[in-house]
Backbone as a chain_set.jsonl record, in Angstrom:
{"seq": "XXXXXXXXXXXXXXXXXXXXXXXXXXXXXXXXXXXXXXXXXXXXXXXXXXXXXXXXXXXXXXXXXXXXXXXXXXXXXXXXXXXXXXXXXXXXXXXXXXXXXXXXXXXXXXXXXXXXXXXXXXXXXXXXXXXXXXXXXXXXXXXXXXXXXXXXXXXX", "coords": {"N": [[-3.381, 69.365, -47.34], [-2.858, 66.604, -45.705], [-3.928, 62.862, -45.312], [-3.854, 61.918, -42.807], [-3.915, 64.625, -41.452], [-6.195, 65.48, -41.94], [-7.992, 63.403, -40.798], [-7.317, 64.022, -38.179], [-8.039, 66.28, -37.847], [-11.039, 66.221, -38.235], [-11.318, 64.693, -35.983], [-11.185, 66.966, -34.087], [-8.964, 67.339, -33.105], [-6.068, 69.18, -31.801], [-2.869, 69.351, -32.786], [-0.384, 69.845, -29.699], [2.699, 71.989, -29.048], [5.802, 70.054, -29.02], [6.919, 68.715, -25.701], [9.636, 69.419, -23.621], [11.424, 66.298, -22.067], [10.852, 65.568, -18.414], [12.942, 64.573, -17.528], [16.018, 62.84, -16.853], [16.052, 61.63, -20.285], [15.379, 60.836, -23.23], [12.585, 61.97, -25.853], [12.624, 60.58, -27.504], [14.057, 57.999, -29.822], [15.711, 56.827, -32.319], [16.229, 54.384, -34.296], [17.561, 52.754, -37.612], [14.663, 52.626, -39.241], [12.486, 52.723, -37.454], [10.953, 54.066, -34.571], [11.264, 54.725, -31.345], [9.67, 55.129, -28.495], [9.499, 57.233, -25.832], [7.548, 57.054, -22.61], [4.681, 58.411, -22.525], [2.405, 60.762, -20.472], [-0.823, 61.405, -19.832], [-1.238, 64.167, -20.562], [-2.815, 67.71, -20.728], [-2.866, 70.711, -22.167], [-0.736, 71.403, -20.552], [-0.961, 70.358, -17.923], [-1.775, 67.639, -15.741], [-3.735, 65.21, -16.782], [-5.103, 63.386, -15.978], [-5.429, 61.549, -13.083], [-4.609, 59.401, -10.425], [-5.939, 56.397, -8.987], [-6.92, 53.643, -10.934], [-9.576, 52.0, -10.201], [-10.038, 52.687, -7.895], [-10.685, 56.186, -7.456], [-10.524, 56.668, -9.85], [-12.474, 55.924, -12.812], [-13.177, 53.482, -15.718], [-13.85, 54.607, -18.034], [-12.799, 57.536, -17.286], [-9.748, 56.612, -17.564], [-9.765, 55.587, -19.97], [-10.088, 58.167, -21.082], [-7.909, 59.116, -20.339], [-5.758, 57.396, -21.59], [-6.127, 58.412, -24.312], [-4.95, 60.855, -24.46], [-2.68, 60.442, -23.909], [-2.151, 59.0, -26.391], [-2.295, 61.012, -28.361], [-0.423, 62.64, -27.033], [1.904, 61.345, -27.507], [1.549, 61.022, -30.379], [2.076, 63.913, -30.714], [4.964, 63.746, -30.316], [5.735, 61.937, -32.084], [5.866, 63.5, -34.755], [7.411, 65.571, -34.182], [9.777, 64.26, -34.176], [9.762, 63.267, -36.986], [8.183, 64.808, -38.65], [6.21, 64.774, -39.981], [3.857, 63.198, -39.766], [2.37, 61.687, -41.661], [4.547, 59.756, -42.772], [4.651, 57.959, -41.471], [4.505, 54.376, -41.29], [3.342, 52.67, -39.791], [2.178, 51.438, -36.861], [3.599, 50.159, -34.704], [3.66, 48.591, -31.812], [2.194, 49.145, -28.424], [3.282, 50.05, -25.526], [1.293, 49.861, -22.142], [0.54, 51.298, -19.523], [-0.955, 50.903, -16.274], [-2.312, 53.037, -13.687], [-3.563, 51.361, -10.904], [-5.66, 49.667, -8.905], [-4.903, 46.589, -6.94], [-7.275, 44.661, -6.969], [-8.693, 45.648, -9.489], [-9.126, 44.896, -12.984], [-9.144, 45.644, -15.208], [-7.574, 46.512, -17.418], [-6.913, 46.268, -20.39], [-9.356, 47.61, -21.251], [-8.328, 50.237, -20.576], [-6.628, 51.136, -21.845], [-7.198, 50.972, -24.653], [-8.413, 53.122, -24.882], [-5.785, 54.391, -26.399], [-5.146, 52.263, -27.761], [-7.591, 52.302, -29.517], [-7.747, 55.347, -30.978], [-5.386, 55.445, -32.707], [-6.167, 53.617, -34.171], [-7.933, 55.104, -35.965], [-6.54, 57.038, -36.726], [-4.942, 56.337, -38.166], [-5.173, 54.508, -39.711], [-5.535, 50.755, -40.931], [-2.572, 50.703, -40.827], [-2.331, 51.678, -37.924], [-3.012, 49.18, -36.156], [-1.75, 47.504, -33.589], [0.72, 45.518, -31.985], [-0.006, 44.738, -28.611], [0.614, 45.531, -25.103], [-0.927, 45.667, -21.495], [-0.406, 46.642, -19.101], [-0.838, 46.668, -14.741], [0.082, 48.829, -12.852], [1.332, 49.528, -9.119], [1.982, 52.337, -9.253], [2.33, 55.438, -10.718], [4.402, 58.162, -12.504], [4.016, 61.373, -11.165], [1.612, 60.683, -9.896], [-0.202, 60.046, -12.138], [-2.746, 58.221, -13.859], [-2.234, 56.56, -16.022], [0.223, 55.735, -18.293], [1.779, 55.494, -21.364], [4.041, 53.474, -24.041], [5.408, 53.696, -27.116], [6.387, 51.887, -30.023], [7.25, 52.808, -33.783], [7.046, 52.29, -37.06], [8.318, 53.946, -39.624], [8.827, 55.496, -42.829], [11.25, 55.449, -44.392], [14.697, 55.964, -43.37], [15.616, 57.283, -40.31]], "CA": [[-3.618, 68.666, -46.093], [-3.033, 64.844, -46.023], [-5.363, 62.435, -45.09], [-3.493, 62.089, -41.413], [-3.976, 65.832, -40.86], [-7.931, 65.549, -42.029], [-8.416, 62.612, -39.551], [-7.166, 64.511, -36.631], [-9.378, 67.67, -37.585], [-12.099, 65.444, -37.81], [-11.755, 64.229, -34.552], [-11.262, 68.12, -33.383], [-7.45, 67.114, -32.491], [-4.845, 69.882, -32.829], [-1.829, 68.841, -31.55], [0.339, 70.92, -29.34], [3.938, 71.578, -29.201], [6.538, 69.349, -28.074], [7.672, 69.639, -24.747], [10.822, 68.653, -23.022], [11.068, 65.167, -21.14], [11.073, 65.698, -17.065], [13.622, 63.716, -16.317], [17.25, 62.576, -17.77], [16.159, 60.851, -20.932], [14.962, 61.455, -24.755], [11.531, 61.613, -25.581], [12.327, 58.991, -28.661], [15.082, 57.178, -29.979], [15.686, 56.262, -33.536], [17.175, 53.465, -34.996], [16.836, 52.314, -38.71], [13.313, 52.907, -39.893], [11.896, 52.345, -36.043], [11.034, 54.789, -33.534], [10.963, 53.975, -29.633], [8.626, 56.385, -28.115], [9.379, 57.442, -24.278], [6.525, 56.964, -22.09], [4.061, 59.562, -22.349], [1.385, 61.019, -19.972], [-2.118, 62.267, -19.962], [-1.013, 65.76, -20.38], [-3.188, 68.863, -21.694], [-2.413, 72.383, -21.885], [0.753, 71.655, -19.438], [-1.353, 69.707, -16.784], [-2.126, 66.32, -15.714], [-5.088, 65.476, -17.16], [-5.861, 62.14, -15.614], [-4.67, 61.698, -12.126], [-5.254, 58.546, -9.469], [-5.926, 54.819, -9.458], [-8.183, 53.215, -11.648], [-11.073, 51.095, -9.527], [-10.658, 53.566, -6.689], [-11.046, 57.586, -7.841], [-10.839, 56.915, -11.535], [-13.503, 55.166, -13.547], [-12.631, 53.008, -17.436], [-13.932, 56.081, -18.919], [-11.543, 58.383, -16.935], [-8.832, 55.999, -17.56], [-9.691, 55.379, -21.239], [-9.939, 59.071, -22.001], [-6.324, 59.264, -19.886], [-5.14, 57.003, -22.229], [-6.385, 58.779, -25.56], [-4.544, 62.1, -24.447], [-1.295, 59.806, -24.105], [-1.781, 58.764, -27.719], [-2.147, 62.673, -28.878], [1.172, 62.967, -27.013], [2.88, 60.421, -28.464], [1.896, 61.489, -31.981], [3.263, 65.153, -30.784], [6.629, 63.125, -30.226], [6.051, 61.14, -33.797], [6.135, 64.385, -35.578], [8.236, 65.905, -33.56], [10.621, 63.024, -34.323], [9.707, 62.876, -38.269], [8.285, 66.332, -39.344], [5.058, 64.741, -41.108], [2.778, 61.801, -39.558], [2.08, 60.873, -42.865], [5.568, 59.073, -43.02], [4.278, 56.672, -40.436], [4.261, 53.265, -41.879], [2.67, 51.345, -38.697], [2.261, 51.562, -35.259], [4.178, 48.981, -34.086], [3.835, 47.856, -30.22], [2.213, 50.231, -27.881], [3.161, 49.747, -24.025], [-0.055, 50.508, -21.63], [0.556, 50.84, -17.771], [-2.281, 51.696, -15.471], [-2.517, 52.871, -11.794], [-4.602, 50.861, -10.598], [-6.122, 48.66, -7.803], [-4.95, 45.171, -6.922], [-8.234, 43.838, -7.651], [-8.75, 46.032, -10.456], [-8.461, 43.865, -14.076], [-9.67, 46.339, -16.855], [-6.368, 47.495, -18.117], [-7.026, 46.711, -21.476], [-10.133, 48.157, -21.294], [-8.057, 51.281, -20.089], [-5.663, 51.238, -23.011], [-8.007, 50.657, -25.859], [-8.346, 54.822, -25.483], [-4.721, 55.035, -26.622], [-5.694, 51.625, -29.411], [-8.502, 53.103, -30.479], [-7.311, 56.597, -31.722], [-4.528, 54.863, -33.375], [-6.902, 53.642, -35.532], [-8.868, 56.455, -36.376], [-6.141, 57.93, -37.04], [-3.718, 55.897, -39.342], [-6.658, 52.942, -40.398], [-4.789, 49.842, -40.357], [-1.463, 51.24, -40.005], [-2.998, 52.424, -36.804], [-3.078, 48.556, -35.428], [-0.685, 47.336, -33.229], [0.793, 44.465, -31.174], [0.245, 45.701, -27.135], [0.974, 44.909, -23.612], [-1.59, 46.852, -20.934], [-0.413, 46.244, -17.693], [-1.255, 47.444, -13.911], [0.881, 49.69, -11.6], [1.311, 50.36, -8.133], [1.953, 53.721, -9.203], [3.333, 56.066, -12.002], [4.983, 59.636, -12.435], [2.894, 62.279, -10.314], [0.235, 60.008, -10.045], [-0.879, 59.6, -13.349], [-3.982, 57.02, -14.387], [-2.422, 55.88, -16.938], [1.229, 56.174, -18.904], [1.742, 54.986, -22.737], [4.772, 54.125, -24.929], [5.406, 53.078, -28.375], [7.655, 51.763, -31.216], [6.684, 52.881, -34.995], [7.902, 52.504, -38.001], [8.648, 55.164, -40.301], [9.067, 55.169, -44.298], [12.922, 56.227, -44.505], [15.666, 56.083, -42.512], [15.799, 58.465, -39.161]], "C": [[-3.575, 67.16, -46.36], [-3.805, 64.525, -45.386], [-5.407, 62.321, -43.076], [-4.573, 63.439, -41.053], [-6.12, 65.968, -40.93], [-8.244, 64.824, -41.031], [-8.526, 63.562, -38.122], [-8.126, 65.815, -36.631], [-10.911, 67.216, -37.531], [-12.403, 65.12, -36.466], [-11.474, 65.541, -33.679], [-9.955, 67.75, -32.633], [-6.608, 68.137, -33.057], [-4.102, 69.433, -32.171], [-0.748, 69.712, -30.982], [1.825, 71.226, -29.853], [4.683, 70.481, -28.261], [6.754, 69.793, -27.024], [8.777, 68.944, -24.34], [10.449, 67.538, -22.13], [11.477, 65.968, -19.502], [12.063, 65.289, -16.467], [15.094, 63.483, -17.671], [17.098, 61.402, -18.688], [15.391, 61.283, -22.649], [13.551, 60.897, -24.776], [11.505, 60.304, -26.854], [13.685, 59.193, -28.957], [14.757, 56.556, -31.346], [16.486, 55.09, -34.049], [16.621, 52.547, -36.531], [15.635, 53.298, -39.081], [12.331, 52.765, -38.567], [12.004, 53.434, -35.068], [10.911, 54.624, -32.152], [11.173, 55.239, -29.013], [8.682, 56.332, -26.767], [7.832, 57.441, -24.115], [5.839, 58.547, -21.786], [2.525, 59.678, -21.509], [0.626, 61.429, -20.078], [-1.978, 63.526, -20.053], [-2.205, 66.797, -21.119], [-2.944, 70.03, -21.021], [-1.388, 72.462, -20.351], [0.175, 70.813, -18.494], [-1.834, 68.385, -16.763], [-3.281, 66.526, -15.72], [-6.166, 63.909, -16.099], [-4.985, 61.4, -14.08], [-4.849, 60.723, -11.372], [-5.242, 57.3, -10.007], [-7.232, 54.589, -10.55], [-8.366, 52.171, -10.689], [-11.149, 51.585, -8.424], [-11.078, 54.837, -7.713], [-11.464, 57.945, -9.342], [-11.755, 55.832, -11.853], [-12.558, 54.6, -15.119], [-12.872, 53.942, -17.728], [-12.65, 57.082, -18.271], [-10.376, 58.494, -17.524], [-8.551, 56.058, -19.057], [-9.728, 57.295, -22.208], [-8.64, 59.558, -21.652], [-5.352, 58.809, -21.142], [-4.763, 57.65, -23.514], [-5.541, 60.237, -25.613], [-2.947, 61.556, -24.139], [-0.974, 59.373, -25.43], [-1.705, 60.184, -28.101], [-1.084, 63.114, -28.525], [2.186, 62.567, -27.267], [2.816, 60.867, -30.036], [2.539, 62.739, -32.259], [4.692, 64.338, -31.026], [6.488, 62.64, -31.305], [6.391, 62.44, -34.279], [6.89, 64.955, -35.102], [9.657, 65.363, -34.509], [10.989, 63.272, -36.366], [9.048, 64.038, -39.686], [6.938, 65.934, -40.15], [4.349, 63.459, -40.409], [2.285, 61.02, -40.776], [3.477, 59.801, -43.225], [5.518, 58.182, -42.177], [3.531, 55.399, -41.061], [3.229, 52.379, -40.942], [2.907, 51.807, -37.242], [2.59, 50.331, -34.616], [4.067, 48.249, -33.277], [3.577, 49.295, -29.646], [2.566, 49.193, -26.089], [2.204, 50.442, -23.05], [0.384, 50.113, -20.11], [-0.513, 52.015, -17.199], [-1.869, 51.378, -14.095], [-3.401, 52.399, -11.361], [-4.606, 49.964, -9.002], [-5.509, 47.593, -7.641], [-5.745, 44.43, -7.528], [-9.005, 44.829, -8.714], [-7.749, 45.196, -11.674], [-8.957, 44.194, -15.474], [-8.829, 47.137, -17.375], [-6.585, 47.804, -19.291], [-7.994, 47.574, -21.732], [-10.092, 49.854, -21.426], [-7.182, 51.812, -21.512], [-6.397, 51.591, -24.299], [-7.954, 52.191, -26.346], [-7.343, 55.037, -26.49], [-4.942, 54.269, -28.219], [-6.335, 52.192, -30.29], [-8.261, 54.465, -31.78], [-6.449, 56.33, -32.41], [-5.048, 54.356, -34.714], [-7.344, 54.447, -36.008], [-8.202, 57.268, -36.764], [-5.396, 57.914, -38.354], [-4.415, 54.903, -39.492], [-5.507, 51.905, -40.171], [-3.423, 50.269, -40.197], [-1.254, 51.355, -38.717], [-3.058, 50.947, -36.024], [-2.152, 47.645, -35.283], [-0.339, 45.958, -32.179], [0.345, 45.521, -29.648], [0.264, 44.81, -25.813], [-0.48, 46.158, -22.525], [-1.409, 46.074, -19.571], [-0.63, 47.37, -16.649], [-0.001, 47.777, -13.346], [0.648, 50.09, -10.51], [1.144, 51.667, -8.12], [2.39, 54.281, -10.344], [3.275, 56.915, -11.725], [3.86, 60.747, -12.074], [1.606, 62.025, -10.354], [-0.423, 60.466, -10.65], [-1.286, 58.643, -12.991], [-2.789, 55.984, -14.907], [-0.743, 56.41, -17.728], [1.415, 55.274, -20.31], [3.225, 55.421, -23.287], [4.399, 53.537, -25.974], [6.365, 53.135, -28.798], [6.667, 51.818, -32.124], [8.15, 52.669, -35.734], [7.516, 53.551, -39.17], [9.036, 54.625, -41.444], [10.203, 56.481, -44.184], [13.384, 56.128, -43.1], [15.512, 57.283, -42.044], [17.005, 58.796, -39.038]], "O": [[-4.277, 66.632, -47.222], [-4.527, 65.311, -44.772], [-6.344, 62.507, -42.3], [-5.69, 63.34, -40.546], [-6.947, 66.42, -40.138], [-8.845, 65.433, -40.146], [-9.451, 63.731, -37.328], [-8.781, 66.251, -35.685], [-11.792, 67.784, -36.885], [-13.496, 65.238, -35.911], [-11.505, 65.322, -32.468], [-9.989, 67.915, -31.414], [-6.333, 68.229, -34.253], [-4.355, 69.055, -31.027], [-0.136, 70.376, -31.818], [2.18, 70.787, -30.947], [4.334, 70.117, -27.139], [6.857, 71.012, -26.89], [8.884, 67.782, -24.735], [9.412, 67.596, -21.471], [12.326, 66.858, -19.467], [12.292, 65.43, -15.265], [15.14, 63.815, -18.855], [17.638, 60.333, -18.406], [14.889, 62.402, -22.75], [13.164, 59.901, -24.165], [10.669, 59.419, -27.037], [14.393, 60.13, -28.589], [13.741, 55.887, -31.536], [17.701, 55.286, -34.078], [15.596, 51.868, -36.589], [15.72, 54.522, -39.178], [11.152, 52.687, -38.912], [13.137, 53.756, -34.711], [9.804, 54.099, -32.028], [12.105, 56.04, -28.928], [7.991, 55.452, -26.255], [7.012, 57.695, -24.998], [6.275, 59.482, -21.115], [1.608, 58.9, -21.772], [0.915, 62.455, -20.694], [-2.859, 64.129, -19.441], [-2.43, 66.478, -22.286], [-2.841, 70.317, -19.829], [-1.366, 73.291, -19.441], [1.137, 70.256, -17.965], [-2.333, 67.955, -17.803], [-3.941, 67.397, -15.153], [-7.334, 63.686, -15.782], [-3.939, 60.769, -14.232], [-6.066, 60.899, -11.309], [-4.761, 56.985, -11.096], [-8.206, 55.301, -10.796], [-7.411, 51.472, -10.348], [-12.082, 51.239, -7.699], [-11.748, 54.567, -8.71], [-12.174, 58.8, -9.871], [-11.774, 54.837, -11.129], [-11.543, 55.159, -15.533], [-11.833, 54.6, -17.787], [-11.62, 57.255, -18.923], [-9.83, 59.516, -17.937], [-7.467, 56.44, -19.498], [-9.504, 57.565, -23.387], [-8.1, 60.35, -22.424], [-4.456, 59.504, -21.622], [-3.611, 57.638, -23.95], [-5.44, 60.782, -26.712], [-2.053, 62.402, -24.167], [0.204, 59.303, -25.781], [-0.51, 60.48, -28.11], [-0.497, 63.905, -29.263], [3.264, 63.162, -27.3], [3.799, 61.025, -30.759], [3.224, 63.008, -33.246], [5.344, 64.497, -32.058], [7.506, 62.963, -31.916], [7.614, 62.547, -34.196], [7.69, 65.021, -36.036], [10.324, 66.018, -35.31], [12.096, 63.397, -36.889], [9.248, 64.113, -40.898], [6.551, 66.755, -40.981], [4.665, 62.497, -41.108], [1.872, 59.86, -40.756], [3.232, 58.981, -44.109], [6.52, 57.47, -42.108], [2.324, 55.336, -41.294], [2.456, 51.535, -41.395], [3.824, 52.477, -36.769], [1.774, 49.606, -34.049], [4.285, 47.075, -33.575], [4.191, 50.313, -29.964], [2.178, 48.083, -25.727], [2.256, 51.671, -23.083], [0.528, 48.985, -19.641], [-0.785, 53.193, -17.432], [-1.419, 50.392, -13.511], [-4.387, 53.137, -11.38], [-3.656, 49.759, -8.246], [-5.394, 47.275, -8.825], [-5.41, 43.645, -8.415], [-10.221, 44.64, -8.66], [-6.551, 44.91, -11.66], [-9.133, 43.488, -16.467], [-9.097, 48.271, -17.771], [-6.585, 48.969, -19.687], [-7.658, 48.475, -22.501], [-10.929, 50.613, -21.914], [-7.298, 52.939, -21.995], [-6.05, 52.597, -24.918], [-7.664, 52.605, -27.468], [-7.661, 55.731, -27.456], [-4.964, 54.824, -29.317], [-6.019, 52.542, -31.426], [-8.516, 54.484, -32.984], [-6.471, 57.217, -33.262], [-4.638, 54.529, -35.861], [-6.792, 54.48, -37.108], [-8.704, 58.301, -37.205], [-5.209, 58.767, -39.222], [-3.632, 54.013, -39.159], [-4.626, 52.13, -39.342], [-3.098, 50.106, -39.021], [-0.126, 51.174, -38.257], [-3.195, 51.25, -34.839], [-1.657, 47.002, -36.209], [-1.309, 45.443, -31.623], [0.381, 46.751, -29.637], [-0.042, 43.626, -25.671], [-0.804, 47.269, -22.944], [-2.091, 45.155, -19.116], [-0.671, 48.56, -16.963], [0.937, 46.981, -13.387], [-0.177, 51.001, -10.437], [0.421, 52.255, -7.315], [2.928, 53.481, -11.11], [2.462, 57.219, -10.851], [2.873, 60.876, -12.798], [0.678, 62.757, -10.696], [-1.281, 61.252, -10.248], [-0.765, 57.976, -12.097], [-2.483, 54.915, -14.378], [-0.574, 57.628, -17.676], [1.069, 54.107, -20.128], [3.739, 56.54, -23.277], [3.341, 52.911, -26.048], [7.262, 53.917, -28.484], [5.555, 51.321, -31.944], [9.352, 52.741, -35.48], [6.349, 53.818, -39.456], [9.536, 53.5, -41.448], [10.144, 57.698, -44.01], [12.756, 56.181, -42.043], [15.321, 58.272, -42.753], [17.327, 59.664, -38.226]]}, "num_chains": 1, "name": "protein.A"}
C-alpha cells in the first residue's frame, strides 16, 4: 500500500469507478508530464450530492463538503488517467466555481473543501495555485464544480 493509498483509508475514502463524461468532451487531457482535469461535480454513488446556490439553500459547510466530493472525483479521473496516484508530482492549479448568490462572497471559503483534501492527501504536493469563483449557475444545479491541472512523474 503506498503512502497515497494509506492517506485516503485514513480519511475512510475509497474511491469509486470512473464514469463517463455527460457531455461531448474527455474527462482529462494529457500533454507532456501535465494533466488537465475536466470539471468535476459533487457526485456520490451516481447522484448529485450537493445541489443549489450557496447563501440561499446551501450553507459553506454544504458547499465545502460539495467541494471535497469534487476533489475525490477528480482523483478518480487522476488514476484513472495514470493507474497509481502515487505518480502525482503536484497539484498544480485547481479551478473552483460556485453557485451562488450575487451578494454571496465566500467562494474560497467554498473551495478550500476541494484545497484542503489535496493536502491531506498528497502533503505539500497537495498545494496548489487556485482561482474560486461565483456562478449564476452550473450543470444540473450543482453547488459547486472543480477542475484541475497536475503534474505527473513521466510522460502521459
Amino acid at each position: 500500500m503506498t503512502e497515497i493509498e494509506r492517506r485516503l483509508a485514513a480519511l475512510n475514502i475509497v474511491l469509486p469507478e470512473a464514469t463517463l463524461p455527460a457531455a461531448n468532451y474527455l474527462p482529462y487531457v494529457a500533454s507532456g508530464n501535465l494533466l488537465y482535469l475536466s470539471g468535476q461535480l459533487p457526485m456520490k454513488d451516481g447522484k448529485l450530492a450537493c445541489v443549489g446556490k450557496l447563501g440561499d439553500e446551501l450553507t459553506i459547510e454544504a458547499g465545502y463538503a460539495g467541494a471535497r466530493l469534487c476533489a475525490i472525483n477528480l482523483m478518480v479521473q487522476i488514476k484513472a488517467a495514470i493507474g497509481d496516484l502515487a505518480r502525482v508530482r503536484r497539484i498544480v492549479r485547481l479551478g473552483g466555481f460556485v453557485n451562488s448568490l450575487p451578494s454571496f462572497v465566500d467562494q474560497p471559503k467554498v473551495i478550500n473543501g476541494a484545497s484542503d483534501l489535496f493536502v491531506e492527501v498528497f502533503g505539500d504536493a497537495g498545494r496548489h495555485a487556485r482561482s474560486a469563483v461565483a456562478c449564476p449557475s452550473l450543470p444540473f444545479g450543482a453547488g459547486v464544480e472543480v477542475d484541475a491541472i497536475v503534474e505527473v512523474d513521466g510522460h502521459l
